[in-house]
DRENDO-1510 file (C-alpha; in Angstrom, 1 decimal, always signed):
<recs>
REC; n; res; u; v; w
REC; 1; UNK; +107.1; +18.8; +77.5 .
REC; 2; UNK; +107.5; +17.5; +74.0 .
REC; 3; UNK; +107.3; +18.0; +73.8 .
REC; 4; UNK; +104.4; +16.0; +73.5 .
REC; 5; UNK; +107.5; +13.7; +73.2 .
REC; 6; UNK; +105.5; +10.5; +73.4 .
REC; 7; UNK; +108.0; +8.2; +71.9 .
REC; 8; UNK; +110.6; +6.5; +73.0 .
REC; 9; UNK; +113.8; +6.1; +70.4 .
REC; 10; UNK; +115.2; +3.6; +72.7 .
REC; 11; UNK; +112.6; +1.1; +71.9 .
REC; 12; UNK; +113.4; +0.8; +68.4 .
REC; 13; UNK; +117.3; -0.7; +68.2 .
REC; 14; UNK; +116.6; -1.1; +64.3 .
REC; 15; UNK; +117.5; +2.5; +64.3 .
REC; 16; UNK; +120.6; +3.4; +66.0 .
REC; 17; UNK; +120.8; +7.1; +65.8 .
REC; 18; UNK; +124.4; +7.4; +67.3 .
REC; 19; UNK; +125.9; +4.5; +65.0 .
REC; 20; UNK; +123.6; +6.0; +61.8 .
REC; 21; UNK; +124.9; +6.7; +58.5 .
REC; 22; UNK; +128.9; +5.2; +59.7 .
REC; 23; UNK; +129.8; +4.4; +56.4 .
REC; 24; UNK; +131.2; +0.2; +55.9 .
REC; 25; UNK; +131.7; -0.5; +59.6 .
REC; 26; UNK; +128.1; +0.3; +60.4 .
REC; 27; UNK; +126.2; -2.2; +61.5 .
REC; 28; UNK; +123.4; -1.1; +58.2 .
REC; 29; UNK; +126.6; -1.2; +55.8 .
REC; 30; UNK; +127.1; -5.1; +57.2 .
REC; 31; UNK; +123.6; -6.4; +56.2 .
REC; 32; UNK; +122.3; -7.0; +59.8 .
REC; 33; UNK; +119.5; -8.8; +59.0 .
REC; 34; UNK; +116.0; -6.5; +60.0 .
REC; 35; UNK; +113.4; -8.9; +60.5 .
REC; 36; UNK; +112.8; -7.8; +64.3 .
REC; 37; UNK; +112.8; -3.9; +63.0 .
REC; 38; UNK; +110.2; -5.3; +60.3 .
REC; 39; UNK; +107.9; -7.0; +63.0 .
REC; 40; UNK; +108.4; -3.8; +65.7 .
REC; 41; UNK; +107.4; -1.5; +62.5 .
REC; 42; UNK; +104.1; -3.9; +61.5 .
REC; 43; UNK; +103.1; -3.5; +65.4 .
REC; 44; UNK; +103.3; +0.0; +65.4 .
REC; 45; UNK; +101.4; +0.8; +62.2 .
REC; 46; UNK; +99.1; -2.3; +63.7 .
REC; 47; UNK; +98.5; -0.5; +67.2 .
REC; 48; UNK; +98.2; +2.8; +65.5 .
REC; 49; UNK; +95.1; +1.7; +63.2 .
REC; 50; UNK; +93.1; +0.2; +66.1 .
REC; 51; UNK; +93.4; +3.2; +68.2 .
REC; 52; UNK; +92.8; +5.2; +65.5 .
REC; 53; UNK; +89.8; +3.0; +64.5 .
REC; 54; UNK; +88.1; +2.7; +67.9 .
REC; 55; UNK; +88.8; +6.8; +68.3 .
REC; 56; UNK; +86.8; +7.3; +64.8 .
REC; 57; UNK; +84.1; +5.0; +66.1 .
REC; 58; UNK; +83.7; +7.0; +69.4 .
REC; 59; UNK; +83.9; +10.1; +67.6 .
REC; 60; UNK; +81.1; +8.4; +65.3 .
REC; 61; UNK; +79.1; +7.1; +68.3 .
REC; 62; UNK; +78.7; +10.4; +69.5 .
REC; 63; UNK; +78.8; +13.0; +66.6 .
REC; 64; UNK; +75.7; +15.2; +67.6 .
REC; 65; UNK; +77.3; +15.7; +71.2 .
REC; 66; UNK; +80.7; +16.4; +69.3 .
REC; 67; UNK; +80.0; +18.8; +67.4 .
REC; 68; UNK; +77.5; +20.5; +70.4 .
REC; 69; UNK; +81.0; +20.3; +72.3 .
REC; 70; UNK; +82.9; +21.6; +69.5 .
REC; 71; UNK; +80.3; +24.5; +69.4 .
REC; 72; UNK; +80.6; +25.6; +73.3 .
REC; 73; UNK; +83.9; +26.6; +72.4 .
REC; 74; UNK; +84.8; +30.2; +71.5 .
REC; 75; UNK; +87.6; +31.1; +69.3 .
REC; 76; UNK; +88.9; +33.7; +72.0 .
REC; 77; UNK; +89.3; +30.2; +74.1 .
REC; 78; UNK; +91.6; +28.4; +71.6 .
REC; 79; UNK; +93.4; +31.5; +71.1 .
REC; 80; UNK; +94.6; +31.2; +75.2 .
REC; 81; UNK; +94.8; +27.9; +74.8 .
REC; 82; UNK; +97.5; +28.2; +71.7 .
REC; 83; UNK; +99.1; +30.8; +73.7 .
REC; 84; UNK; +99.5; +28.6; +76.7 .
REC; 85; UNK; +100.5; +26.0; +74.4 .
REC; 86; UNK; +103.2; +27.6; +72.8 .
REC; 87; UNK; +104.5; +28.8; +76.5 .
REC; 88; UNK; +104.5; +25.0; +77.3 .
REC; 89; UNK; +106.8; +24.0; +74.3 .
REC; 90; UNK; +109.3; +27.1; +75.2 .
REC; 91; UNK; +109.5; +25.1; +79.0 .
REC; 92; UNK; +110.3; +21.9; +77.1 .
REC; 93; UNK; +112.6; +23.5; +74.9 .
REC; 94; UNK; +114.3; +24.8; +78.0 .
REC; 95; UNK; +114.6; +21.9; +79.5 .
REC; 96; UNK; +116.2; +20.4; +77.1 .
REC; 97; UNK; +118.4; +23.8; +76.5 .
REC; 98; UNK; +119.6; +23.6; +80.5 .
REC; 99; UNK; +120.5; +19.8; +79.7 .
REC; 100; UNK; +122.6; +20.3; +76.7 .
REC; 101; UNK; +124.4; +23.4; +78.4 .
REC; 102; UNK; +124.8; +20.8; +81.4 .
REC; 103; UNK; +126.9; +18.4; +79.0 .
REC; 104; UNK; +128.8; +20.7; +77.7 .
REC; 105; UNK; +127.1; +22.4; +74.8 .
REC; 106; UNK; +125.8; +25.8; +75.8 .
REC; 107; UNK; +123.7; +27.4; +72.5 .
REC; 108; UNK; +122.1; +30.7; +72.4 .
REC; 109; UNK; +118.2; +30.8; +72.6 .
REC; 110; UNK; +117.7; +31.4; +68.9 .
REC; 111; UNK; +119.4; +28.3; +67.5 .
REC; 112; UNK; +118.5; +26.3; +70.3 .
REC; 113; UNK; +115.0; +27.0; +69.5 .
REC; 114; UNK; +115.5; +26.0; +65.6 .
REC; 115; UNK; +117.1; +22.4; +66.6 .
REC; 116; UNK; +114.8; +21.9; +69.0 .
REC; 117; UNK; +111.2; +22.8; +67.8 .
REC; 118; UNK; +112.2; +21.9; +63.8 .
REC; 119; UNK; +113.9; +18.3; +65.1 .
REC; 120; UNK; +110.2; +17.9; +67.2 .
REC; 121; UNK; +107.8; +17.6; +64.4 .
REC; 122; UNK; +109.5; +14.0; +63.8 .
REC; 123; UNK; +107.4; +12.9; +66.4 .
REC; 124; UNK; +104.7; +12.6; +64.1 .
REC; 125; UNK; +106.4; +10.4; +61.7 .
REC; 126; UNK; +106.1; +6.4; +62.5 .
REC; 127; UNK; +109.4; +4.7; +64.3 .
REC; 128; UNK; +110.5; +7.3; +67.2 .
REC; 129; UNK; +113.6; +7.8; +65.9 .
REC; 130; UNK; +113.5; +10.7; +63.4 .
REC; 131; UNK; +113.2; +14.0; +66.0 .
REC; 132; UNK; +116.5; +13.0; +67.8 .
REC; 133; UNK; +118.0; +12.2; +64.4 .
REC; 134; UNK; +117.1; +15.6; +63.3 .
REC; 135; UNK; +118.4; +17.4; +66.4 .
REC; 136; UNK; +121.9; +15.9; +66.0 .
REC; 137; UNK; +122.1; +16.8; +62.7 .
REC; 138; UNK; +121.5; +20.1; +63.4 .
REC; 139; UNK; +123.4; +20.2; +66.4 .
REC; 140; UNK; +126.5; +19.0; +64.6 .
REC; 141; UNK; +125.9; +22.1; +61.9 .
REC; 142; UNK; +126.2; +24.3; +65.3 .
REC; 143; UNK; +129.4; +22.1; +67.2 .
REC; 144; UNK; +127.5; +20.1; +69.1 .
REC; 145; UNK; +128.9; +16.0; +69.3 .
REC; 146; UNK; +125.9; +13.7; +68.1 .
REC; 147; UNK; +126.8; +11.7; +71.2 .
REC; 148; UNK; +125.6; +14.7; +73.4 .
REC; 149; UNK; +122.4; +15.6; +71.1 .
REC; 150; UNK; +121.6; +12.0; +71.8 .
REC; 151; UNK; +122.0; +12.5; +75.4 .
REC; 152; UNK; +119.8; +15.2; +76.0 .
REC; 153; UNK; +117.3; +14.4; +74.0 .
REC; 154; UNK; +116.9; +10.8; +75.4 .
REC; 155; UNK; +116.9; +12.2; +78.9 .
REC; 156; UNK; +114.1; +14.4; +78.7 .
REC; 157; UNK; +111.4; +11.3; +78.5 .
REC; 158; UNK; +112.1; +10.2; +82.1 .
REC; 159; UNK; +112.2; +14.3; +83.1 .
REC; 160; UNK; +109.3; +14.8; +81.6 .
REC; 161; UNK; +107.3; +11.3; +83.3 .
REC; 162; UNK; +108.7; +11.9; +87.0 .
REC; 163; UNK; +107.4; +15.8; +87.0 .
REC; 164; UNK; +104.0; +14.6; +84.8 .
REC; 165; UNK; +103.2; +11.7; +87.9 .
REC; 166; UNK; +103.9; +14.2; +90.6 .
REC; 167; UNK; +101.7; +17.0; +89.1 .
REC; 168; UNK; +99.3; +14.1; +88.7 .
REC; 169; UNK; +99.8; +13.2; +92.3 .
REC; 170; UNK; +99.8; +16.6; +93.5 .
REC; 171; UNK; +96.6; +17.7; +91.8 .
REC; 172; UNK; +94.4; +15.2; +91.1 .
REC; 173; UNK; +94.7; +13.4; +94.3 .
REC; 174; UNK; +96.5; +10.8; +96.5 .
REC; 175; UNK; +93.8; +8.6; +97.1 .
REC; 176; UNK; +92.6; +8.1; +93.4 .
REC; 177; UNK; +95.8; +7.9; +91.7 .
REC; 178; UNK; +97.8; +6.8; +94.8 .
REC; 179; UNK; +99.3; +4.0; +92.9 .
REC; 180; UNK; +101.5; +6.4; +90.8 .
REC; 181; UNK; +103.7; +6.0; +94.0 .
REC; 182; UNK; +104.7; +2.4; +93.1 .
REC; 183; UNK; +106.9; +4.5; +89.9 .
REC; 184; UNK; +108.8; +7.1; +92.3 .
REC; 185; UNK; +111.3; +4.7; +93.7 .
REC; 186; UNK; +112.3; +3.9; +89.8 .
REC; 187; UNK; +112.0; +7.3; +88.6 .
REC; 188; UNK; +114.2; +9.1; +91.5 .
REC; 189; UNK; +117.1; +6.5; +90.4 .
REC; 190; UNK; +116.7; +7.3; +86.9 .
REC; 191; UNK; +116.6; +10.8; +87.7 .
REC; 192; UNK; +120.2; +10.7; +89.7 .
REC; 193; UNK; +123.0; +12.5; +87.8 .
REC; 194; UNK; +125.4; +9.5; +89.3 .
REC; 195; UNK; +122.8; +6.7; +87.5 .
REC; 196; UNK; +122.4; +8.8; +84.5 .
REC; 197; UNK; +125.9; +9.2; +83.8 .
REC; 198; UNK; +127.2; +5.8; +84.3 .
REC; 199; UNK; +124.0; +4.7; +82.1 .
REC; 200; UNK; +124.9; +7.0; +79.4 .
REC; 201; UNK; +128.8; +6.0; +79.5 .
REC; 202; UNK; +127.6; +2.3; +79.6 .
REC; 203; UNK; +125.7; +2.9; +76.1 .
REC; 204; UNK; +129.0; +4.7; +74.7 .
REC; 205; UNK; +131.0; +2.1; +75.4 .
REC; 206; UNK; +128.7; -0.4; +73.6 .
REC; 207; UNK; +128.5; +1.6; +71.0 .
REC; 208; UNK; +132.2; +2.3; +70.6 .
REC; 209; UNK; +131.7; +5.7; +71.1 .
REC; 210; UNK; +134.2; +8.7; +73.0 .
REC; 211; UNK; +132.6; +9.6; +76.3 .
REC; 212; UNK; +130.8; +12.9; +77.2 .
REC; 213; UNK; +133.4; +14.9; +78.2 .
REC; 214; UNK; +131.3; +16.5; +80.7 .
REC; 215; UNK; +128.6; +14.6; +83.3 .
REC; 216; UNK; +125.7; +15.5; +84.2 .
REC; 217; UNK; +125.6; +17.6; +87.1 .
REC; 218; UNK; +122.9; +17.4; +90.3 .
REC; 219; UNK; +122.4; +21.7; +90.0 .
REC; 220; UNK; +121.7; +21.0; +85.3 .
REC; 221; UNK; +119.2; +18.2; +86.8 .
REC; 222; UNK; +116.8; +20.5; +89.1 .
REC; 223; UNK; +116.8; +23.4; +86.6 .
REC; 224; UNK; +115.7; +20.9; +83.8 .
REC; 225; UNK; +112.9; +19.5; +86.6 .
REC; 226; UNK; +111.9; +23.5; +86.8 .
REC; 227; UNK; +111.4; +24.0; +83.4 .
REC; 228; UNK; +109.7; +20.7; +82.7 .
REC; 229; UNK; +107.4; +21.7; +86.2 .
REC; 230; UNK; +106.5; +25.0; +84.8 .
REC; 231; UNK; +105.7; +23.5; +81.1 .
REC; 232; UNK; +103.1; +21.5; +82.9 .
REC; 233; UNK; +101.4; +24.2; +84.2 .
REC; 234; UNK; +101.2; +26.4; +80.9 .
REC; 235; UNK; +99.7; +22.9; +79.5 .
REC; 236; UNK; +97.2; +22.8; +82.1 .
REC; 237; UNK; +96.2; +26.6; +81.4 .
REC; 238; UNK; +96.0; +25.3; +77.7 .
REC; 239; UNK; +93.4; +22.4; +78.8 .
REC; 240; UNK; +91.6; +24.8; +81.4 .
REC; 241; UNK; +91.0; +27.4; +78.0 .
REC; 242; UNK; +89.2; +24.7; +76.4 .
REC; 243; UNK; +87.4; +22.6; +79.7 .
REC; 244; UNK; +87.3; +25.1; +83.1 .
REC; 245; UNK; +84.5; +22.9; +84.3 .
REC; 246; UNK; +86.4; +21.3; +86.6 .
REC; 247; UNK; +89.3; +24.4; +87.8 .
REC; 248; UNK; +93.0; +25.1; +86.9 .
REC; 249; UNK; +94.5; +22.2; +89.2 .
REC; 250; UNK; +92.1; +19.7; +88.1 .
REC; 251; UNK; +93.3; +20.7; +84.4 .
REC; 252; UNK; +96.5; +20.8; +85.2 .
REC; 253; UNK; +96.6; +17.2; +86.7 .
REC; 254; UNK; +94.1; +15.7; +83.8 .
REC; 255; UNK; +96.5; +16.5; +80.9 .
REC; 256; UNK; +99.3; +15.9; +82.6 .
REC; 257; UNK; +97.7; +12.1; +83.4 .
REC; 258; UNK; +97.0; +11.8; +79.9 .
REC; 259; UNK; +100.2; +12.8; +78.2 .
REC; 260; UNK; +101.8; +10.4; +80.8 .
REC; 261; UNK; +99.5; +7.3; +79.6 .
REC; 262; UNK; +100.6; +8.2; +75.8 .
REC; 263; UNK; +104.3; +8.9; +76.4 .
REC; 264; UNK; +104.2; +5.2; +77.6 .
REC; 265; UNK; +102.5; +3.6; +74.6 .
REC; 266; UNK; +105.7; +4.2; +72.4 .
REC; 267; UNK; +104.5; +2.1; +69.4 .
REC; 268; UNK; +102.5; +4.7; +68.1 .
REC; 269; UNK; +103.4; +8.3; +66.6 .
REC; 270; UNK; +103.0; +11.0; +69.6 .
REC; 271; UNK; +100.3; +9.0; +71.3 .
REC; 272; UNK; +97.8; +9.6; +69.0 .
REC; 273; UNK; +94.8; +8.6; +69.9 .
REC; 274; UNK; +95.6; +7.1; +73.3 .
REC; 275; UNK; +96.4; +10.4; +74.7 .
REC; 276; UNK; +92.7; +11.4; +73.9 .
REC; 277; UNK; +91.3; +8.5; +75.4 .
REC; 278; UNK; +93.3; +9.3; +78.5 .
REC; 279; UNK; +91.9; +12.3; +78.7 .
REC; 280; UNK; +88.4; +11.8; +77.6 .
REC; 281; UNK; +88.1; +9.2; +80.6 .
REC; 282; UNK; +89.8; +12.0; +83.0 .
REC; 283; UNK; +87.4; +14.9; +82.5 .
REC; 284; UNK; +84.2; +12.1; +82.8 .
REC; 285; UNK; +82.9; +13.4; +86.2 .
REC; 286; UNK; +83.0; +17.1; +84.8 .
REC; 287; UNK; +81.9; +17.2; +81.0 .
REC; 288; UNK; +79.4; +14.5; +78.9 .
REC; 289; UNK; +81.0; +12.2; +77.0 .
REC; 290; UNK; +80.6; +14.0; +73.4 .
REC; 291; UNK; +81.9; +17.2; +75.2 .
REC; 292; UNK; +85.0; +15.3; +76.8 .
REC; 293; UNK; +85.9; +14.1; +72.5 .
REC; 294; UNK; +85.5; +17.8; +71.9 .
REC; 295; UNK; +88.0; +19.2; +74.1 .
REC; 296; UNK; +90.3; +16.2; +73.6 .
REC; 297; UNK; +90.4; +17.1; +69.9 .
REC; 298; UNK; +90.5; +20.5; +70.3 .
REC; 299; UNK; +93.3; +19.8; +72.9 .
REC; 300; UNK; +94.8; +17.6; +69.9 .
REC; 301; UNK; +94.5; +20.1; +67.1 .
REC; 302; UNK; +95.7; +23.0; +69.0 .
REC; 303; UNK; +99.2; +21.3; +69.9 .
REC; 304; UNK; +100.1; +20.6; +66.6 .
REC; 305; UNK; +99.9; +24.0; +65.5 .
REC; 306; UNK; +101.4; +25.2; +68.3 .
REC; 307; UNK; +104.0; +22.8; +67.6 .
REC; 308; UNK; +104.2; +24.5; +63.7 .
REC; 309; UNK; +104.3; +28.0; +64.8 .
REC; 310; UNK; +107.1; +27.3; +67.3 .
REC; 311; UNK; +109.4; +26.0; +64.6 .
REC; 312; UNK; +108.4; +28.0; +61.9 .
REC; 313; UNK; +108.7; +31.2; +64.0 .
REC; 314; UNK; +112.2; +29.6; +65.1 .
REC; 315; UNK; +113.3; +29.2; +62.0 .
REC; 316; UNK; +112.6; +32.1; +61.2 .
REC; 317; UNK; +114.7; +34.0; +63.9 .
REC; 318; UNK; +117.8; +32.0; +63.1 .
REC; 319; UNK; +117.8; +32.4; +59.5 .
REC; 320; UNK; +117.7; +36.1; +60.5 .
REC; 321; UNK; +120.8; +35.6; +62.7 .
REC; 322; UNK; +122.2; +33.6; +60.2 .
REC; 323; UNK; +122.1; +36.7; +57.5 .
</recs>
C-alpha cells in the first residue's frame, strides 16, 4: 500500500512528470500560462488547513480522553504495530516491484527497495507529483525508461483501491458497506491488462512519447493484486496492535476503509487528516471517541516512521551494494 499512496499525480496536469525538465520544447520552456495549476495548488493548501483545523479542534474537544487513550497503549504494542507496518510497505513495494518487472524492467530487491521507499516520502510534500518524479529519476540512474517508472507507479493507485474495497467488503460486511459494489464494475475494467495498456499507449501518444516496449500482462496483474492483498493484512495487524477491541478482521477492514476514503481526497498530502477521520468514525461502535483519536494518531505517527526506516534502511543496503 503506499504506500499510504493517497495522492493522485494524475490530478495535477500542471506537473507533467513524463514531459518534465524537456529542455525548449517543453511545454514549461514555452510559458504555458499556470493559472489553473495556481488555483488547483490554493485548493489543496485550502482543503488541507480545514481538515487540519477541524482535526486540531476534535483533538482539542477531547484532550483528557486523548491522552487516557494515548495512555492504554503499551510501547510493546507500537513496537508490533511498526513491525507490521514495515511488513505492509515491503507488500507495496512488491507490488510495485512485480509491475515494473511486468513492463520490462526487472531490478534486484535492494535497489528496488531504495527507488521505491526514498521516491515515497514525496507523498508528504503538497502537489502529488514529487514521489513518481523521484522514482524515475532514480530509475533512470538504474536503466529504467521514465515512461515505465511512470507506468508503474501510476498503476498501483487503482491496485491498491480495488483490493482496499474488497477487504472492506469482505470484512466489514456486505450489508453495511454494500454500496462499495456500485465501484467493482469500474474497477475490474481499470484493472484489465487489455484497458490498461491501451490507456497507457493512449497517454504516450499524447505525450509524444515511444511506447512501452512491453504490455502489461494478465499473470504481472494478479501477482501485483497478491502483494497489494497481503499488504492489507500486515496493515490490519498494525491497526489490531494499537485497537484489538473489535478483532483482527474488523481491523483489517477499518483501515483498509479509511485509507480508501483518503487515497480518494487527492487534494491534500497523504490524506492527512481525512484518513483519521475515516477511521475515527470506523472504530465508533468499539472504542470512545477520545480513544478512537488516540489510535488514529498513533496509527498516523507509526506509518511515518515506518515509512523512514524503510528508506533509510534501504538506502542503506544499496549504498552497501553500491561500494
Amino acid at each position: 500500500m503506499s504506500t499510504d499512496p493517497a495522492a493522485d499525480p494524475a490530478a495535477d496536469p500542471a506537473a507533467d512528470p513524463i514531459a518534465a525538465d524537456d529542455g525548449p520544447g517543453s511545454p514549461a520552456a514555452e510559458g504555458v500560462p499556470r493559472r489553473r495549476s495556481v488555483g488547483r495548488r490554493l485548493v489543496r493548501y485550502g482543503f488541507l488547513a480545514v481538515a487540519l483545523g477541524f482535526g486540531g479542534w476534535a483533538v482539542a474537544r477531547e484532550w483528557d480522553a486523548v491522552v487516557a487513550g494515548f495512555a492504554r497503549l503499551s510501547w510493546a504494542a507500537l513496537a508490533g504495530s511498526l513491525v507490521a507496518v514495515v511488513a505492509a510497505l515491503l507488500g507495496a513495494m512488491l507490488t510495485w516491484r512485480t509491475l515494473l518487472a511486468d513492463l520490462g524492467s526487472p531490478l534486484p530487491p535492494r535497489p528496488a527497495a531504495k527507488v521505491f521507499f526514498v521516491g515515497q516520502l514525496g507523498k508528504y510534500i503538497p502537489g502529488a507529483v514529487w514521489p513518481v518524479l523521484a522514482q524515475m529519476e532514480m530509475g533512470r540512474d538504474l536503466g529504467v525508461p521514465r515512461p515505465r517508472s511512470a507506468a508503474a507507479f501510476f498503476l498501483m493507485m487503482p491496485i491498491q483501491l480495488a483490493t482496499g474495497l474488497l477487504v472492506t467488503l469482505v470484512t466489514l460486511g456486505w450489508n453495511q458497506y454494500g454500496w462499495l459494489l456500485l465501484f467493482v464494475p469500474l474497477l475490474l475494467v481499470l484493472l484489465e491488462p487489455k484497458v490498461i495498456n491501451a490507456v497507457i499507449g493512449y497517454a504516450l501518444r499524447r505525450l509524444r512519447r515511444e511506447p512501452l516496449e512491453r504490455p502489461l500482462t494478465r499473470r504481472g496483474m494478479l501477482t501485483a493484486l497478491g502483494w497489494a492483498l497481503a499488504g492489507w493484512l500486515a496493515y490490519g495487524v498494525h491497526l489490531y496492535f494499537v485497537a484489538p477491541q473489535g478483532g483482527l478482521l474488523f481491523a483489517v477492514g477499518a483501515f483498509a476503509l479509511s485509507w480508501c476514503l483518503g487515497i480518494l481526497t487527492f487534494v491534500i498530502p497523504a490524506g492527512a487528516g481525512v484518513r483519521e477521520l475515516a477511521m475515527v468514525a470506523v472504530l465508533a461502535p468499539h472504542l470512545d471517541s477520545g480513544a478512537a483519536i488516540a489510535v488514529a494518531l498513533s496509527s498516523r505517527i507509526v506509518i511515518i516512521m515506518g515509512d523512514l526506516i524503510c528508506a533509510g534502511l534501504a538506502g542503506i543496503a544499496a549504498r552497501r551494494d553500491s561500494v
